[in-house]
C-alpha positions in Angstrom: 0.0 0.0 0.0 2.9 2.4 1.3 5.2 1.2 -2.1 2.6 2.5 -4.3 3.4 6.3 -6.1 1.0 8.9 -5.4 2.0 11.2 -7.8 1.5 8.6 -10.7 -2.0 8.2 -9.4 -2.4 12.2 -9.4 -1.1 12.0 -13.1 -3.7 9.6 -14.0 -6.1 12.5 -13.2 -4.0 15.8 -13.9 -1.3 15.9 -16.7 2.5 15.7 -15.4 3.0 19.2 -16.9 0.2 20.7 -14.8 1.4 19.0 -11.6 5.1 20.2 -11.8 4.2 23.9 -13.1 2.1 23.9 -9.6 5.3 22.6 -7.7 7.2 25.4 -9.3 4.5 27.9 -8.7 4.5 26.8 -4.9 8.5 27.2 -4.5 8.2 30.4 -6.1 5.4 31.5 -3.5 7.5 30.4 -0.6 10.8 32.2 -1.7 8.7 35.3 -2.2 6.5 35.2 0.6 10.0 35.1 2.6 11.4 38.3 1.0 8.0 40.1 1.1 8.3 38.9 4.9 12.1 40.3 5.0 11.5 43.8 3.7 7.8 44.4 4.9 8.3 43.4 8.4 12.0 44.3 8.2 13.2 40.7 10.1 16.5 41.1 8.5 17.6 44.5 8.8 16.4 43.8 12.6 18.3 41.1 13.3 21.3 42.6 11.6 20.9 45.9 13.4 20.8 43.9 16.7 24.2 41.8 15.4 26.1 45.2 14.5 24.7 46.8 18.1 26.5 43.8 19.8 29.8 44.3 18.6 30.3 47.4 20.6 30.4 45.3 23.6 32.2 42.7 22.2 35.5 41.3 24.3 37.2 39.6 21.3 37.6 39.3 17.9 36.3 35.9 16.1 38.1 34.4 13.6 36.9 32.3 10.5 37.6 29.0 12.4 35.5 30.3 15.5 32.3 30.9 13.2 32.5 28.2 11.5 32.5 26.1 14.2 29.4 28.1 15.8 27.5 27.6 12.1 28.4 24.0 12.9 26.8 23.7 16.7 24.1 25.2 15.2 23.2 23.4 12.9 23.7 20.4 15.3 22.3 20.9 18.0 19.9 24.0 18.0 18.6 22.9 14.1 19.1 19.0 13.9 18.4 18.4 17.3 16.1 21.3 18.4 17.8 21.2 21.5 16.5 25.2 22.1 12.6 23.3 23.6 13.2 22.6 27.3 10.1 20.9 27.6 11.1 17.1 26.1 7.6 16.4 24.4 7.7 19.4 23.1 11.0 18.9 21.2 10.0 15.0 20.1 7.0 16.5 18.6 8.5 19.3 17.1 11.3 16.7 15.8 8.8 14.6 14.3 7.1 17.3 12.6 9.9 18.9 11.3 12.2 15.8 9.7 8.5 14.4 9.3 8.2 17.6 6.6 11.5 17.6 5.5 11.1 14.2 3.9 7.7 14.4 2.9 8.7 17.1 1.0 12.2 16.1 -0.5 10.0 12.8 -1.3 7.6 15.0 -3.1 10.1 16.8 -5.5 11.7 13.2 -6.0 8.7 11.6 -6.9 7.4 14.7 -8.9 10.4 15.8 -11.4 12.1 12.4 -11.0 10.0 9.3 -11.1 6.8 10.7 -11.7 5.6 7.2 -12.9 4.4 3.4 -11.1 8.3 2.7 -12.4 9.5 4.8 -9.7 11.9 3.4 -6.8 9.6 1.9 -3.6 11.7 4.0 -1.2 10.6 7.1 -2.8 7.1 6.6 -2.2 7.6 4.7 1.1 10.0 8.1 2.2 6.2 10.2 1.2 3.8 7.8 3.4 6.7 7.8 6.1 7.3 11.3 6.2 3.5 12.4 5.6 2.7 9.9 8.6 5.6 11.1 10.9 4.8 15.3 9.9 1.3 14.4 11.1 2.1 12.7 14.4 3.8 15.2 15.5 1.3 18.1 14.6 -1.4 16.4 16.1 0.6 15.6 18.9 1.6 19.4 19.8 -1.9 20.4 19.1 -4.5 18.2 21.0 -2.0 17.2 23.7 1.1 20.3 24.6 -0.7 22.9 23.0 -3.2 22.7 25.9 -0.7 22.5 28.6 -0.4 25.3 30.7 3.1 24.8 31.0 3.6 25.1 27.3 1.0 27.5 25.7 -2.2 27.0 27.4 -4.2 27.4 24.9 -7.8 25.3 24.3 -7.5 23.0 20.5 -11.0 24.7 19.5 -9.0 28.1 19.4 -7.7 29.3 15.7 -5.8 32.2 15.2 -3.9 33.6 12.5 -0.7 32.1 13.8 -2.0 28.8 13.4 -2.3 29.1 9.8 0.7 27.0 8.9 0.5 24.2 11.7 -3.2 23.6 10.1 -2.3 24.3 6.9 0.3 21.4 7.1 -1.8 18.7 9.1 -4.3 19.3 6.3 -1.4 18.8 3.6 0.2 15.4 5.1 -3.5 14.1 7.0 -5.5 14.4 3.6 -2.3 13.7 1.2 -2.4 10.5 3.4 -6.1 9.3 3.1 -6.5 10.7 -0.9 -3.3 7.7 -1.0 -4.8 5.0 1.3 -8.3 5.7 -0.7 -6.3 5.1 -4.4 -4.6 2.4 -3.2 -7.5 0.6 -1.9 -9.8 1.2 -5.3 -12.1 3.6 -4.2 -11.3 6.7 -6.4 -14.3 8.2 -6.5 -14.3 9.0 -2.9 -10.5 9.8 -2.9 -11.8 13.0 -4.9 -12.7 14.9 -1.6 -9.1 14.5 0.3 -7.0 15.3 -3.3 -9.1 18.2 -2.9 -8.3 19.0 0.3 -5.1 17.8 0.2 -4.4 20.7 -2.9 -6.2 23.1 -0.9 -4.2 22.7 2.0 -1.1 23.0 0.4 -1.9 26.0 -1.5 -2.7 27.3 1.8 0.6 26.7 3.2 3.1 27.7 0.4 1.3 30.6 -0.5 0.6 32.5 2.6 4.6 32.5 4.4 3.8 36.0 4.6 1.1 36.0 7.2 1.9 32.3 8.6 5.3 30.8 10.7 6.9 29.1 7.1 9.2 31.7 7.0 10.6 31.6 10.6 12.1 28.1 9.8 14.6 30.1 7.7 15.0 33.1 10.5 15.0 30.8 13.7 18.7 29.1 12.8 20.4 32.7 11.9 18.8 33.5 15.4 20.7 30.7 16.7 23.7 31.8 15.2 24.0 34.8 16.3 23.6 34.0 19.9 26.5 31.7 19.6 28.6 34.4 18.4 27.7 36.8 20.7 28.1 33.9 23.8 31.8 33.4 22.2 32.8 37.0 21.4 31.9 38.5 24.7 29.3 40.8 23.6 25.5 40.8 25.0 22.3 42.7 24.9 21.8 45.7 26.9 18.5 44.0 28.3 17.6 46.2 31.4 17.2 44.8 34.6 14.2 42.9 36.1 14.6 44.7 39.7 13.5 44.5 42.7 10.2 42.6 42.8 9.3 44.0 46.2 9.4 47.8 44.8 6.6 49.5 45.3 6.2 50.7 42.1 7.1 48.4 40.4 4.0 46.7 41.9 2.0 49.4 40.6 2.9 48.8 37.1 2.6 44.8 37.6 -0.1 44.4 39.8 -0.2 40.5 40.2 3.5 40.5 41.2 2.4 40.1 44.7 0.8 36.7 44.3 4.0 35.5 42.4 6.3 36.8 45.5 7.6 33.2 46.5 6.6 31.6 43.7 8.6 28.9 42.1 10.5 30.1 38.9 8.4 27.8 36.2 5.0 29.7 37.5 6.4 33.0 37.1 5.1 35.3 34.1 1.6 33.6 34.1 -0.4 36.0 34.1 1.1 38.7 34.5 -0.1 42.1 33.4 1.0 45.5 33.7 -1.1 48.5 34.1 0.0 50.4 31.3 -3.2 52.7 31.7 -1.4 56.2 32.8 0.8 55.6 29.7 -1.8 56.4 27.3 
């Protein structure tokens, strides 16, 4: 079932020139969704602003060895390993939706511009169902079970916002991509027409709205990463100002539920916090 090629099955129904002008069309989305995201919201003049601010402060000077070896740490540890998610369930899932993607969607190209017929490899199409199942785990996982958990976000399952757009967006892509290929596989193509629907819709939806959705922080989140290493090794370091004295009057007038957290343990403080920001409008 898992061997058999989806995309020669979407063939059967689309022509091959159609489905790969669509895959180009959705790359092209992405690349300029992330550049529209760059110079509209201005992410990268931001962060490099921030980068040039730190070197002011900086106690040494890095040579090429050092950053290479930082761009390497990165991307093993904070990227391959997500190692920056404290909370263990939350990294798996994360994990498993991210190399979940990754190889749905090198599968995808594979089976799309290289093998897009039933002669194609059985590892190509088992690397789709694998990574399409794995993608889905994981999103499902973060959003009925850590989502909800106060001591991740908190936040009911029933509740959409515009931030959710790509973590919906890609459980729609790998969930229906998944049943449209069970349903071929099986013989019953007429009722695989309502998940290849979805499955299209859905991943329209995620390539072409990076703009308004998280897509493009996969591509800021590592640089991030990188740049804290550097500043760690260099000696430099935000001017962050200080949290003070919790027990300051005033500062008690501006954070009003500080005095319920006086004691607290340090994992329950920030929840719920407020400040009365009233007298500053």
């Amino acid at each position: 079932m898992f061997a058999s090629n989806p995309i020669a099955a979407l063939t059967s129904i689309v022509p091959l020139e159609i489905v790969q002008g669509y895959v180009i069309l959705m790359i092209a989305l992405v690349v300029g969704g992330t550049i529209l995201d760059m110079v509209l919201k201005k992410n990268a003049a931001y962060f490099f602003a921030k980068a040039k601010a730190a070197e002011s402060s900086r106690t040494r000077i890095l040579g090429p060895g050092d950053k290479i070896g930082a761009a390497v740490s990165t991307l093993a540890v904070e990227v391959a390993t997500s190692a920056d998610f404290c909370n263990w369930k939350r990294r798996v899932s994360h994990l498993f939706t991210m190399y979940g993607f990754i190889i749905f969607l090198l599968a995808t190209l594979t089976l799309v511009f290289a093998y897009p017929t039933n002669e194609a490899p059985a590892i190509a199409s088992q690397l789709w169902h694998l990574g399409a199942a794995m993608c889905t785990f994981g999103g499902f996982w973060f959003w009925f079970f850590i989502r909800v958990d106060v001591s991740a976000e908190g936040v009911p399952w029933n509740r959409v916002v515009q931030a959710d757009m790509f973590v919906l967006s890609l459980l729609g892509t790998t969930t229906f991509g998944l049943i449209w290929s069970i349903s071929v596989s099986v013989g019953a193509s007429t009722l695989a027409m309502l998940p290849l629907t979805f499955f299209i819709a859905s991943a329209t939806i995620l390539f072409s709205t990076v703009y308004w959705s998280k897509l493009a922080h996969m591509f800021f989140k590592p640089a991030a990463a990188f740049n804290r290493r550097i500043t760690v090794a260099d000696g430099s370091r935000e001017n962050l100002p200080e949290i003070g004295d919790l027990s300051d009057p005033e500062l008690q007038k501006m954070y009003p539920d500080i005095p319920q957290y006086m004691g607290a343990k340090p994992q329950n403080m920030g929840l719920g916090m407020r400040r009365d920001t009233s007298k500053h409008y």
